[in-house]
N, C-alpha and C positions, 0 to 999 in steps of 0.2 A: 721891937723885933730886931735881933739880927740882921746885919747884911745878908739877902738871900742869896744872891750868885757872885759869888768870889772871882773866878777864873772864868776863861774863854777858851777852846782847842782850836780856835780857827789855826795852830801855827802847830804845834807840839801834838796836842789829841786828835788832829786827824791825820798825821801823820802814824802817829800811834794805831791808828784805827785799824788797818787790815792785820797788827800785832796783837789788838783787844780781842776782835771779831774772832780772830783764830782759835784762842782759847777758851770764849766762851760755845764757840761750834757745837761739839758733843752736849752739850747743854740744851741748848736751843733746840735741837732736832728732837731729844725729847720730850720739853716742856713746851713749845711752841705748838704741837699739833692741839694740844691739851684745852688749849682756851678756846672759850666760846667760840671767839669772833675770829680761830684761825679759816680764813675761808679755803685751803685744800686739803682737808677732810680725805681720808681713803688711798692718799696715792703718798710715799715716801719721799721726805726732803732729803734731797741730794746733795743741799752745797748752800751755802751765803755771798751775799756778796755786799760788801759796804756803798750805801748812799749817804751816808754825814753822819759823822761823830762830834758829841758836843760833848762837853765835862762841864756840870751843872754846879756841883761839889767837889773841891779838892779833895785827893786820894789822903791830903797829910792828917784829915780829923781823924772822926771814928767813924765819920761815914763816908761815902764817894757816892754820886750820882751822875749817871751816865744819858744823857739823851740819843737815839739812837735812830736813824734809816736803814733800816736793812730787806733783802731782797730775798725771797726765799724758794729756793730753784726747783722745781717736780717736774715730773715726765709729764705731759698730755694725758688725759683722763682718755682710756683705750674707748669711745663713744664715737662711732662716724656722727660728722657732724658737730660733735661736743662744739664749745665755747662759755665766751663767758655771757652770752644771752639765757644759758638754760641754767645759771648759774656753777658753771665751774670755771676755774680760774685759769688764764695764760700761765706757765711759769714763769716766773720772777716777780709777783706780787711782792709790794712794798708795803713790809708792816713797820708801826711806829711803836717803839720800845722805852721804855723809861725802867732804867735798871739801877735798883741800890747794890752798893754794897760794904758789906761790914765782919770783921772779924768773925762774929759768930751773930746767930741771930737769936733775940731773944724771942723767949716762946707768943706771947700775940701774936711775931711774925713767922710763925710756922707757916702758914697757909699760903705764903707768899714766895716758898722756897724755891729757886731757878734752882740752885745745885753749889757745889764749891769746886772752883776752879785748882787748878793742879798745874796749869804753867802759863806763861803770859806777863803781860804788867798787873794783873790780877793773884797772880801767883800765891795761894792760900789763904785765898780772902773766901768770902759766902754773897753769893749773886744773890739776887732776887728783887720780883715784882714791887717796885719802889710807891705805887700808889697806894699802898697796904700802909704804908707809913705816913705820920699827918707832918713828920721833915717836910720831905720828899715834896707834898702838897702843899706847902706853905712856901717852897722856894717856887713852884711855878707863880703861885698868886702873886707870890711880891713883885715878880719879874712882869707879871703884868699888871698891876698898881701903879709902877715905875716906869713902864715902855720899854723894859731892857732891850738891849742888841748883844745878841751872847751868840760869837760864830755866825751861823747860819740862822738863828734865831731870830725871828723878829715879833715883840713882844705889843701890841697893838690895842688900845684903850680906847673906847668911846665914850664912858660914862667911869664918877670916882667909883673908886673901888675902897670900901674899909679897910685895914688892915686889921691883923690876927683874929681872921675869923677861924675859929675850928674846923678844920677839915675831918670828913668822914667818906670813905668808900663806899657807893653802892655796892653790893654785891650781886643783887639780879641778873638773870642771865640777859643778855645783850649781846651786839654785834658790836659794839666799840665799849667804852669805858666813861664813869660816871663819878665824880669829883662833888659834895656838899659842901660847902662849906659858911657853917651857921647858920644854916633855913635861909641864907641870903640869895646867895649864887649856887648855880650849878653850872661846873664844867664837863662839858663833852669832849674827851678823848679821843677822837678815830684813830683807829687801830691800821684799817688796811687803807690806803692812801696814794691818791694818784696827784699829779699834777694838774693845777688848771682852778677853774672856779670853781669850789663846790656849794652845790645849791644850800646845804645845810646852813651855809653864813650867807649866801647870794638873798636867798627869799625873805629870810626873817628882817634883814636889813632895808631889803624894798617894800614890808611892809611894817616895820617900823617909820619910814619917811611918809606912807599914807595915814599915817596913826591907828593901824588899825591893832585892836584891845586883842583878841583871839588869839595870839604869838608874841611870847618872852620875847622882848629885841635886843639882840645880842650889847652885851657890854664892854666885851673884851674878845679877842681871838689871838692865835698861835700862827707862825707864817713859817714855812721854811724858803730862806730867798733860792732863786734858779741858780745863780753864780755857785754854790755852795754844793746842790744835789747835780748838774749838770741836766737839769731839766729848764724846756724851754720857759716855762711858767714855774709860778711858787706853787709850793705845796700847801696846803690849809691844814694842819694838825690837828687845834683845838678850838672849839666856843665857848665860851663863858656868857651865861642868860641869866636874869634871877630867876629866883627857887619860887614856886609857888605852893607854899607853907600851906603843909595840911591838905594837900591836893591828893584825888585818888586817881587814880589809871580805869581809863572805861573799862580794862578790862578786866580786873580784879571787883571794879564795880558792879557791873554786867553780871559777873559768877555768882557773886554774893547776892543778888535781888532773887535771879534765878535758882538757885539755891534753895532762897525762902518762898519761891512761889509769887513774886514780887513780880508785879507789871514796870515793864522799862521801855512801855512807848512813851512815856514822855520825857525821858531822859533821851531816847533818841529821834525826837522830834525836836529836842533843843541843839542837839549835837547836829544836826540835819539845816538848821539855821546858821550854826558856827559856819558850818563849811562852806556853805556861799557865800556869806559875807567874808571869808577867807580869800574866795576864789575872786569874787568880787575887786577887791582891793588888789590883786593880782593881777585882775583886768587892766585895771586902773594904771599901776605901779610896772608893769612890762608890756611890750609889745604885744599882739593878739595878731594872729592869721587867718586867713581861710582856706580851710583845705577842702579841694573842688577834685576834679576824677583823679587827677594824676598823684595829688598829695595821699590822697585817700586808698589807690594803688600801691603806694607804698607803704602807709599803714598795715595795708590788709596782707603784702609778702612778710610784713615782720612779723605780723600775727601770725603766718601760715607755715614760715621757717620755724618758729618757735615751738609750732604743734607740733612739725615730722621731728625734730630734735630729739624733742619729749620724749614721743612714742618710742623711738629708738631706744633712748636711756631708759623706759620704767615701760618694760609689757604690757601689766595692766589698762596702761591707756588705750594700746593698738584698737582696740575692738569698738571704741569709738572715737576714733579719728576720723573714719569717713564721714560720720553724724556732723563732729563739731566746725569739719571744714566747711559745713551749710550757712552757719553763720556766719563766716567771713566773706562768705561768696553773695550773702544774702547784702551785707554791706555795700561790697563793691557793686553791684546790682545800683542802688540806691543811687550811687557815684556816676553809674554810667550813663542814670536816666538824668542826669543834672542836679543832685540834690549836692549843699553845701554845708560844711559843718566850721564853726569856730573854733581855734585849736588856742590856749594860754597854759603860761607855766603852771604849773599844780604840785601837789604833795609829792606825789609817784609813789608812796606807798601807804594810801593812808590806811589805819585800823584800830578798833578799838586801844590798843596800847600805846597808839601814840595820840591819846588825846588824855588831855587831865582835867577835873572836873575840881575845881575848888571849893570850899568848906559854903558859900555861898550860893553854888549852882551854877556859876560860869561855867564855861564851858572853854579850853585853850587847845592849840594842838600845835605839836612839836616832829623834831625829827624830821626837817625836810631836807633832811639828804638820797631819797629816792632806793630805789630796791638796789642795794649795794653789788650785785651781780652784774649789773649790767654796766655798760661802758659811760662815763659821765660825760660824753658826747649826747649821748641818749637819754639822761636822765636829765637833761637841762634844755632836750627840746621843745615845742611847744606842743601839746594832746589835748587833747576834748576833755573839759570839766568831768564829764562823767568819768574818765578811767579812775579818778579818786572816789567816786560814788561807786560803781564796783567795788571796788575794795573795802568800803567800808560795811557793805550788802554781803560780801564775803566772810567778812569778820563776825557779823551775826549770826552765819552759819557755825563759825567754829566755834561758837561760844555757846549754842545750842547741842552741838555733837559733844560737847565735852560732859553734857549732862545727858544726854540721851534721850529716848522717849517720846512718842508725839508731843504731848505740853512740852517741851521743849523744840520742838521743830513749829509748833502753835508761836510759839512767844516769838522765835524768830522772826517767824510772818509776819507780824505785829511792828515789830521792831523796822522789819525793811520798810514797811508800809508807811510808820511813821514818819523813819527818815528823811522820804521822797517826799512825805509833806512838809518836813521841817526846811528841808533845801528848798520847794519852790515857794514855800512865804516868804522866805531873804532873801532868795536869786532869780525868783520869776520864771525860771526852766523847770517845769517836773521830769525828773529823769525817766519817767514811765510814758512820755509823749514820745519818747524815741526809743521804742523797742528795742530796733536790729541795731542800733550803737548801743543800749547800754548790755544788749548781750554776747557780743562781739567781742565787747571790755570785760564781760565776768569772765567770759569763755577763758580768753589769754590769761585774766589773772590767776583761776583755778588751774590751768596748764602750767604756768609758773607754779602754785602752791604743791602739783605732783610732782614736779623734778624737785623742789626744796626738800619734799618732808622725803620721798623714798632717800634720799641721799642725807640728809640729819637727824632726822626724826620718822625711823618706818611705820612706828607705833601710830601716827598721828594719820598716816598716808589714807585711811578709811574716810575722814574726813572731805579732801578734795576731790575724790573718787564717786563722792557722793554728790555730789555739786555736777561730776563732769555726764554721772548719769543722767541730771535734771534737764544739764542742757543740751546732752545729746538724743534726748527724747521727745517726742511730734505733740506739737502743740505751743503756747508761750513760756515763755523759761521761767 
């Protein structure tokens, strides 16, 4: 293989940068709302603003590659109350760009089309979405094979890496972006990107040091140093995990059993095992709390701020709000008579789609970068093992509504049922010994899934609605 990174802009390209940025402007406002994983949906981009330009590829081939920080400015979401707990975004969200560019694009890369620029140092050239191209993908990989230091870049190896492995695109829809390459590796791209730890590399790293089999441990990652973006902390861009070849998604799996009529407690009585020994090792590999009245008090305001937000943002909830605030109150109750709970790091968003199921029956699970909305102060604190068992009790709901019909709201039942047995054979806690916590935890996470879907997905909004009537109604949830 070729030299994969030629040049460096720490001196020239970022200097260039607020000269690049400006041209590709009109561009961006665009095609930037358009992707998946732009998280300010609904409100109009105002403006850019540069956090670190890198030039991956010289402009002199036939192709140029640009790595990019940029900050993308909206008005406040008009929502008293709004933030980025109910999932909308402060302005100035920092997304992470990788942009080709070439005289013309040949047609494969249609789909990948940013636009053609018209003045700048781009000056009639053709932008576009650079991970469409397996170039593009093969100068990241070599640079992390290599450990390169390109600018602000820092290119970081834990294990060898082959070289010229074929790169291919996931295309799935997602909140970041997905790199193959050869059934070997898989990179994660995050897209929208804060400064600081992120648990996506934090977790899988601590429990790769316990050895535990359940979690790809990372290979390789992407750093942006602080000196470069003017943040106090580095940025985490990318992971690089192996691929596990031939692996299905619970959730494509799930559909398909369901589908045929197909019983899937025992696939989620093995899934229900994964997770504790996840959480386990977790135990083990970070610190563990105990949250007694006061910690639990605060629990229960973040729960209780997140409900009125809700209700504000999406009608439909109002009419049971007063219901659901039972269970939170029903918690603190608990708190105030003395009772204590264990809080350790966890998934934060666990669900069928982030668990993969290999050609053998393993059982793995990924993605532990936590529910991307919220503040990664938050998503890296300690919570109660169960908020990951919600959610994945959650997930069975939606995978049941998507088929409809009692036998599918049957098979659900089945499925949570199992679960709860599969986690307390590994982990010794039945999450069903703790009612008012683990319905406390659906509660909020169905209040999160109605401000997500009414704002991305309305179609889907019947779903948690359906869940919020379960638990807003007398009796056990």
């Amino acid at each position: 293989m070729s030299q994969a990174v030629t040049r460096s802009t720490t001196g020239p390209a970022t200097a260039a940068g607020p000269g690049l940025l400006a041209s590709l402007d009109p561009l961006l406002r665009e095609w930037l709302p358009r992707q998946r994983w732009f998280a300010g949906k609904g409100r109009p981009v105002t403006g850019f603003s540069l956090v670190a330009a890198t030039e991956l590829l010289p402009l002199e081939g036939k192709l140029g590659l640009y790595h990019l920080l940029v900050r993308a400015h909206q008005p406040l979401a008009p929502v008293p109350g709004a933030g980025v707990e109910d999932g909308i975004p402060h302005p100035g969200d920092c997304y992470q760009l990788l942009i080709g560019v070439r005289e013309a694009l040949p047609p494969r890369l249609a789909p990948a089309l940013i636009g053609h620029v018209h003045d700048g140092p781009l000056a009639g050239r053709t932008v576009y979405e650079a991970l469409y191209d397996p170039r593009p993908a093969e100068v990241i990989l070599e640079a992390l094979r290599t450990q390169a230091r390109i600018g602000g870049l820092r290119f970081v190896r834990r294990d060898e890496i082959r070289p010229d492995l074929v790169p291919r695109l996931m295309t799935a829809e997602q909140s970041n972006s997905s790199v193959v390459y050869g059934d070997t590796f898989i990179l994660k791209l995050l897209r929208r990107v804060v400064p600081g730890t992120n648990p996506d590399l934090e977790l899988p790293l601590a429990l790769a040091r316990e050895g535990c089999p359940r979690v790809p441990p990372p290979t390789a990652w992407v750093t942006a140093e602080a000196a470069e973006t003017g943040a106090e902390e580095p940025y985490v861009l990318a992971v690089l995990q192996p691929f596990v070849q031939g692996a299905t998604d619970g959730w494509e799996l799930a559909l398909r059993e369901l589908a045929k009529g197909e019983d899937f407690s025992a696939e989620a009585r093995a899934l229900g095992r994964a997770t504790a020994e996840v959480h386990t090792a977790l135990a083990r590999a970070l610190p563990t709390v105990t949250l007694g009245h006061l910690q639990l008090q605060s629990l229960v305001e973040g729960m209780t701020a997140r409900l009125e937000a809700a209700a504000q943002a999406v009608p439909a909830l109002r009419p049971y709000a007063p219901a659901l605030h039972s269970a939170y109150e029903a918690l603190a109750d608990l708190a105030a008579e003395g009772h204590t709970w264990t809080a350790q790091r966890v998934h934060g968003d666990l669900h069928l789609g982030q668990c993969l199921r290999a050609p053998a029956g393993d059982w793995s699970l990924i993605d532990f970068e936590g529910e991307p909305a919220r503040p990664l102060a938050e998503r890296r604190m300690a919570q109660p093992a169960v908020r990951d068992v919600a959610g994945m009790l959650r997930s069975f709901d939606y995978a049941a509504h998507s088929a409809g019909g009692p036998p599918a709201l049957e098979w659900a039942a089945a499925c949570r049922a199992a679960y709860c047995t599969g986690y307390a054979e590994a982990g010794g806690n039945d999450p069903r010994t703790d009612p008012v916590l683990l319905r406390a935890c659906e509660t909020d996470k169905a209040v999160y899934e109605v401000v997500y879907e009414a704002r991305h997905r309305p179609d889907w909004l019947a779903v948690p609605l359906s869940a919020i009537r379960r638990l807003a109604g007398p009796g056990p949830a």
